[in-house]
Structure formats: structure tokens, C-alpha cells
C-alpha positions in Angstrom: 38.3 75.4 42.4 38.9 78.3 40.5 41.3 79.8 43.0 42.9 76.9 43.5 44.0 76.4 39.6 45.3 80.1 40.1 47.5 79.7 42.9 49.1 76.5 41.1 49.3 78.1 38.3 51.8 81.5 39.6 53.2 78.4 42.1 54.7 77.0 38.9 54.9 80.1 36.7 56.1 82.8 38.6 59.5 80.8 39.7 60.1 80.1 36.5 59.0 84.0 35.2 61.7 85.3 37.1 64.4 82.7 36.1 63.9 83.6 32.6 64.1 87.1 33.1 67.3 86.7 35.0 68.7 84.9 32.0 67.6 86.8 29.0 66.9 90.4 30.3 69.5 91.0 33.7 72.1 88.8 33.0 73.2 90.3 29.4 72.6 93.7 30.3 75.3 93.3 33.7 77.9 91.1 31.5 77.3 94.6 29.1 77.7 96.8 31.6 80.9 94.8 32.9 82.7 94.4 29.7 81.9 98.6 29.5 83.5 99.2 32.4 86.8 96.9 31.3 86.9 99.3 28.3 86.6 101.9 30.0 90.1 101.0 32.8 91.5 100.0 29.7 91.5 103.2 28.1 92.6 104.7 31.6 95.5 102.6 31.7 96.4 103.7 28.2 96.6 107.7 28.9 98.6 107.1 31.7 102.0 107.9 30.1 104.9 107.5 32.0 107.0 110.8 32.9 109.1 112.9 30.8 112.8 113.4 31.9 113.5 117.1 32.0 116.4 118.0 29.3 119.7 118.3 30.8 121.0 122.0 32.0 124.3 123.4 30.7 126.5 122.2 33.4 124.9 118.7 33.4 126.0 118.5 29.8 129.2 119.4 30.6 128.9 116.6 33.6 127.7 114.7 31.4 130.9 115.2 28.9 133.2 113.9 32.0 131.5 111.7 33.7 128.7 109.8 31.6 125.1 110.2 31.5 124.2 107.3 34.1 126.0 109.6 36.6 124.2 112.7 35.6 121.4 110.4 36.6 122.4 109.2 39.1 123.2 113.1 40.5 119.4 113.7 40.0 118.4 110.7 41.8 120.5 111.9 45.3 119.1 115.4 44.5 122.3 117.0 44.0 123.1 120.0 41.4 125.3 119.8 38.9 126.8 122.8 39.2 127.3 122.2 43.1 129.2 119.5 42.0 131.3 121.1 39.1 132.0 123.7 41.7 133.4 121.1 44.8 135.2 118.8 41.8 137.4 122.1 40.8 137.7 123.4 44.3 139.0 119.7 45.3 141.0 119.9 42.6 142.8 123.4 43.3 142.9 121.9 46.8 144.9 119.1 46.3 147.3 121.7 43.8 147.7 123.6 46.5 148.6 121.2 49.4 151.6 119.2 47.0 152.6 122.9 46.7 152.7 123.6 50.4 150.5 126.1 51.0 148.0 124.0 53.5 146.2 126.6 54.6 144.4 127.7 51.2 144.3 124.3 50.3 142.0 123.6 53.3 140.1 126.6 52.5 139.4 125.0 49.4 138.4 122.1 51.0 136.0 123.4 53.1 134.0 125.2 50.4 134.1 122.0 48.3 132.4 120.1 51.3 129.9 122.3 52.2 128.8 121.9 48.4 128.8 118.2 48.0 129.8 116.1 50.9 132.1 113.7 49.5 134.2 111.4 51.7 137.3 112.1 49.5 137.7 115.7 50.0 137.4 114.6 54.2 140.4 112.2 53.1 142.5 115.6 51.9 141.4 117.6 54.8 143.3 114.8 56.9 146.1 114.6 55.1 146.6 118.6 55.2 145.6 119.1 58.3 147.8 116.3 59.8 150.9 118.3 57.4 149.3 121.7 58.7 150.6 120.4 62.2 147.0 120.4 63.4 146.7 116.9 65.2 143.2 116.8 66.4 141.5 118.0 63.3 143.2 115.7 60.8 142.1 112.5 63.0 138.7 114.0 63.2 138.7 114.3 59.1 140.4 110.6 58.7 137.6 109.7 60.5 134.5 110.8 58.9 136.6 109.7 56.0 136.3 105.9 57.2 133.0 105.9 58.6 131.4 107.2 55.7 133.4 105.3 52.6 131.5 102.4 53.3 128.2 103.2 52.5 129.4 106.2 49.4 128.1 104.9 46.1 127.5 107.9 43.8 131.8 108.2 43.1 134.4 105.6 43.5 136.5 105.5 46.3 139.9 104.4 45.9 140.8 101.4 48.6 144.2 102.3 48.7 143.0 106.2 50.2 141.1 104.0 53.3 144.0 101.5 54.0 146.0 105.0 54.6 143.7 106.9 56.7 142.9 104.1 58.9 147.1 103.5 59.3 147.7 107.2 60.1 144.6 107.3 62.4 146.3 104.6 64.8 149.4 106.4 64.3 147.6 110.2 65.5 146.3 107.8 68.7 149.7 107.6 69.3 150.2 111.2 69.2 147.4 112.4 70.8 146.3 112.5 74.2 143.1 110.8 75.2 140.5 112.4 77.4 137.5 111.3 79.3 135.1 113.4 81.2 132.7 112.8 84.1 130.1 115.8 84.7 127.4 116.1 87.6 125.2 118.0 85.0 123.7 117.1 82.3 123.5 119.0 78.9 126.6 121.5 79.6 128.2 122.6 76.1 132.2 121.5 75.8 134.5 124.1 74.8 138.0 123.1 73.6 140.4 125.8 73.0 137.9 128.0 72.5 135.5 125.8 70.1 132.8 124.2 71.0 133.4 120.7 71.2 131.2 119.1 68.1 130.2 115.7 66.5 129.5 116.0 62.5 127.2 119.3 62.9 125.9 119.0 66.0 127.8 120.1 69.6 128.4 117.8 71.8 126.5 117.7 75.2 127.2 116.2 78.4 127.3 113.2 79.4 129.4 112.5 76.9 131.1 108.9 77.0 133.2 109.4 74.0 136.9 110.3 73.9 138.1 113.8 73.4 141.3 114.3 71.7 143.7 116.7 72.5 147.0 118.1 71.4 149.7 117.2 74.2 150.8 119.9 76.1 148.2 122.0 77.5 144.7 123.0 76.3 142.3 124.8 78.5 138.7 123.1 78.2 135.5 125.2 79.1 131.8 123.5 80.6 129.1 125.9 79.8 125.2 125.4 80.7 122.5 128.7 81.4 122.1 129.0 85.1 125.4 127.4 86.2 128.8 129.0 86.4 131.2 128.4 83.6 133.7 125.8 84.6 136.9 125.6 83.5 139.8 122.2 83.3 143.3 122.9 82.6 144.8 120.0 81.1 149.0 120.4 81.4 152.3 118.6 80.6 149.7 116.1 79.1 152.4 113.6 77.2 151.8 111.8 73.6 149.9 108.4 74.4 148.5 109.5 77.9 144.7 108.7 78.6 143.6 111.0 81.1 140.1 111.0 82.9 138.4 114.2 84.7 136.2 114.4 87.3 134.4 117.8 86.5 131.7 119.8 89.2 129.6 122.5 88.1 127.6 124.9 90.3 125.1 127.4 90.4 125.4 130.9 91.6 123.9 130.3 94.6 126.2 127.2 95.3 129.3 129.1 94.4 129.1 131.8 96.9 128.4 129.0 99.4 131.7 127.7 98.9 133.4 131.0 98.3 136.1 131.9 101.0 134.2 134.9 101.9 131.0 132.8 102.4 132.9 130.3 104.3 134.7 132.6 106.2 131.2 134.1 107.4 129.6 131.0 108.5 132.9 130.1 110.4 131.9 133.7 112.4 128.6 133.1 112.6 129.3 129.6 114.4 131.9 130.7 116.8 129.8 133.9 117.3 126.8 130.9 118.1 129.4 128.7 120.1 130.2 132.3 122.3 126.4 132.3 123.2 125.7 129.0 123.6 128.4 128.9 126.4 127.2 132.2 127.8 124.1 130.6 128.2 125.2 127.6 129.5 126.9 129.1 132.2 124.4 131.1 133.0 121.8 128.1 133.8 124.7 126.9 135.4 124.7 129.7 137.8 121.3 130.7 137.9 121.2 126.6 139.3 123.7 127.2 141.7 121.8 130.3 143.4 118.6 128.5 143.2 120.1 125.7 145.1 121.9 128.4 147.8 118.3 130.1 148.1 117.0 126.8 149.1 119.3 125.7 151.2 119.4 129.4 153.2 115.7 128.8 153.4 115.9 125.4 154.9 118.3 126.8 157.5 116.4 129.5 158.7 113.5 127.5 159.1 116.0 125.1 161.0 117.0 127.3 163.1 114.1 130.2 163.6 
């Protein structure tokens, strides 16, 4: 009986135990341990301090002077030095001096120097328009388009809309003036030489196939297809006219396949089949006759036997 009042006992008790140490004894000591923790992310989240621009160098001061200080921001942001661009802004500006003066070929000197600092589309618009006064054809429709293609999508500098309603006008009029070439090659990754240069795509050369169009002054230009392990080929293009679109069919072979269709080579083989020819008659007329004795042999030995 006594074990029985026991066991009903910690039946009802213990339950009950354990929901009132949940409740007074875990329960504050996790909501503690919670609202420690908050304190603690809090406190994280207030050190974080958010980072400190760097001061601005001389020459971004002095950008800063021209242009604002939301460009000079803006410069940072597309990772471009200030004094890169200080530099291309005065060479642009000596450049375009220079080509209202006439003298095209320091102006595009300038130019160049300007681009390779910062790549703005504008200073591609000036290379056009020299190059097209320069009398150099090809290059100024290659500048007036990079010009075009890449105005679109320019945002740190303005570009006047007035400069791409010209280029695009004198690129349909260099079309004009230009000669239009298309080329089909059996091999694939040859190197295209024009004049001399390598034929190239923004800064990369341009490998065969190539489906695109390549320009050419009219007149004559000698065009060069170059691979390791094949032998340079060479297309003369002549008395091409302004306008004219021209396509090339253009073979290129190895060593071994050139001297097979050398004249020497050819004139060999052409020996060494009539030389094969020579004996393969000899021979046939020597079955021929060796035939026509056999068959005398046999018919002497049928006679005599006739006859004996």
C-alpha cells in the first residue's frame, strides 16, 4: 500500500516538478541569455562604421576644379586616374588644335596617346575625321565606327548627338568610296595581312573564317594569309573601283602540298607515268608474243605428232 501511495504520489508530482522548473528556473535564464545576445549584435552593428573616402590627390582637385566633384566620383567608380585623364583631355585638346591647323599627322599622334590613356569615344570621332582629311580611307571608317558603336552605352562624359549624326553620314558616304571585300579560306585560324598590317578587330587580330567585310582603299592592295605550317598566301586585289564588292576564293597549302603541285613536281610525275606507260606496253607486248610462240610450239607439236 505503501508503494503504491509512492508511485501516485511522483505520478502526480514529478509532471508537475518539472513544469515548474521550466517556468521559473529555464525559461528566465534562456529569455536572459537571448536578450544578451540582442545586446551583444546590437553593439556589433554599431562599430561597423561605414568606409572613409580617401582625400582627393592634386590632379583630382584640379579635376575636380573643371569638372565637379560627382565626376571625380564618378572617375573613381570606373577606376580611372585622374591624371590619365588630365593627360588624354589636353592631348585631345592639342589634337583637335592641330588638325583645324592642318597638320593631321601630329594631330593623330595626339590622338592616339590620348586613347591609349582613357578610351573615350570622342577622341575615336577626331581620329575619323583626321584620318578621313589625312586621305586615309580605311582607317577613318574604322574610327567612325568604334565611334558609333560605343556612344551608346558611354555615360562617364557627354557626347554631343550632333558628333554621331555626322559620323554615321560620312560612314555611308566612305561605303561609297571604299571597296568591299569578302573572303573564303579552306583553313581555319590563318592571320590576315593588309598592306602589311595585320588585319585587326578592336585589339584583337582577326582570324579566319572571317564573315565580315574588309575594307580596302580602291586601286590595288596586296593582302597576305599567314598560319604555322602552311605556306604564306598571297591575293592581289587590282583596278578595284569605288563601290565594288568583291569576293575571294583563297587556298592555302602546306609544304608538302606545294611541291606537289609545283611544275617541277608535276613535270616528274608526268615522266614517271609515261616512263610506267613505256613498260606497261613493253610488257604487254611481250605476253603478247610470248602467247603467240606458245601457241606456234603447240601447234608444231601437234603436227609432228600428226605426221610422225
Amino acid at each position: 500500500m505503501t508503494q503504491v501511495k509512492h508511485f501516485l504520489r511522483f505520478a502526480v508530482l514529478g509532471p508537475l516538478a518539472l513544469v515548474l522548473a521550466f517556468t521559473f528556473v529555464w525559461a528566465p535564464v534562456e529569455a536572459k541569455t537571448r536578450h544578451a545576445g540582442r545586446k551583444r549584435v546590437a553593439k556589433v552593428k554599431k562599430k561597423v562604421k561605414k568606409p572613409v573616402e580617401a582625400p582627393f590627390t592634386a590632379d583630382e582637385q584640379k579635376l575636380e576644379q573643371i569638372a565637379g566633384r560627382e565626376f571625380v566620383l564618378k572617375l573613381r567608380a570606373a577606376k580611372l586616374s585622374a591624371t590619365d585623364y588630365l593627360n588624354a583631355y589636353h592631348y585631345t585638346r592639342g589634337g583637335v588644335t592641330l588638325y583645324e591647323q592642318g597638320s593631321y599627322g601630329d594631330a593623330i599622334f595626339l590622338f592616339i596617346k590620348a586613347y591609349r590613356l582613357v578610351e573615350t569615344p570622342t577622341i575615336q570621332y577626331w581620329m575619323g575625321k583626321t584620318y578621313q582629311s589625312f586621305g586615309n580611307l580605311v582607317r577613318a571608317k574604322e574610327a567612325l565606327d568604334t565611334f558609333v558603336a560605343r556612344a551608346g552605352s558611354w555615360t562617364l562624359t557627354r557626347i554631343k548627338p550632333a558628333y554621331v549624326t555626322e559620323a554615321r553620314a560620312q560612314i555611308e558616304a566612305l561605303k561609297k568610296s571604299l571597296v568591299a571585300l569578302t573572303v573564303s579560306v579552306n583553313v581555319d585560324g590563318a592571320e590576315i595581312v593588309v598592306n602589311g598590317e595585320v588585319l585587326r578587330k578592336g585589339n584583337k587580330s582577326v582570324k579566319t573564317p572571317y564573315k565580315g567585310i574588309i575594307w580596302l582603299k580602291p586601286g590595288f592592295t596586296a593582302l597576305v594569309f599567314t598560319k604555322k605550317g602552311f605556306v604564306n598566301k598571297e591575293l592581289l586585289v587590282d583596278k578595284a573601283k569605288s563601290g565594288a564588292v568583291l569576293h575571294r576564293q583563297v587556298t592555302m597549302l602546306t609544304p608538302k602540298q606545294m611541291i606537289e603541285k609545283s611544275k617541277l613536281y608535276l613535270a616528274a610525275q608526268k615522266a614517271k607515268n609515261e616512263q610506267e606507260k613505256q613498260r606497261r606496253i613493253l610488257w604487254e607486248k611481250y605476253q603478247q608474243q610470248r602467247k603467240e610462240m606458245e601457241y606456234k610450239a603447240k601447234i608444231s607439236k601437234q603436227s609432228m605428232r600428226f605426221f610422225g
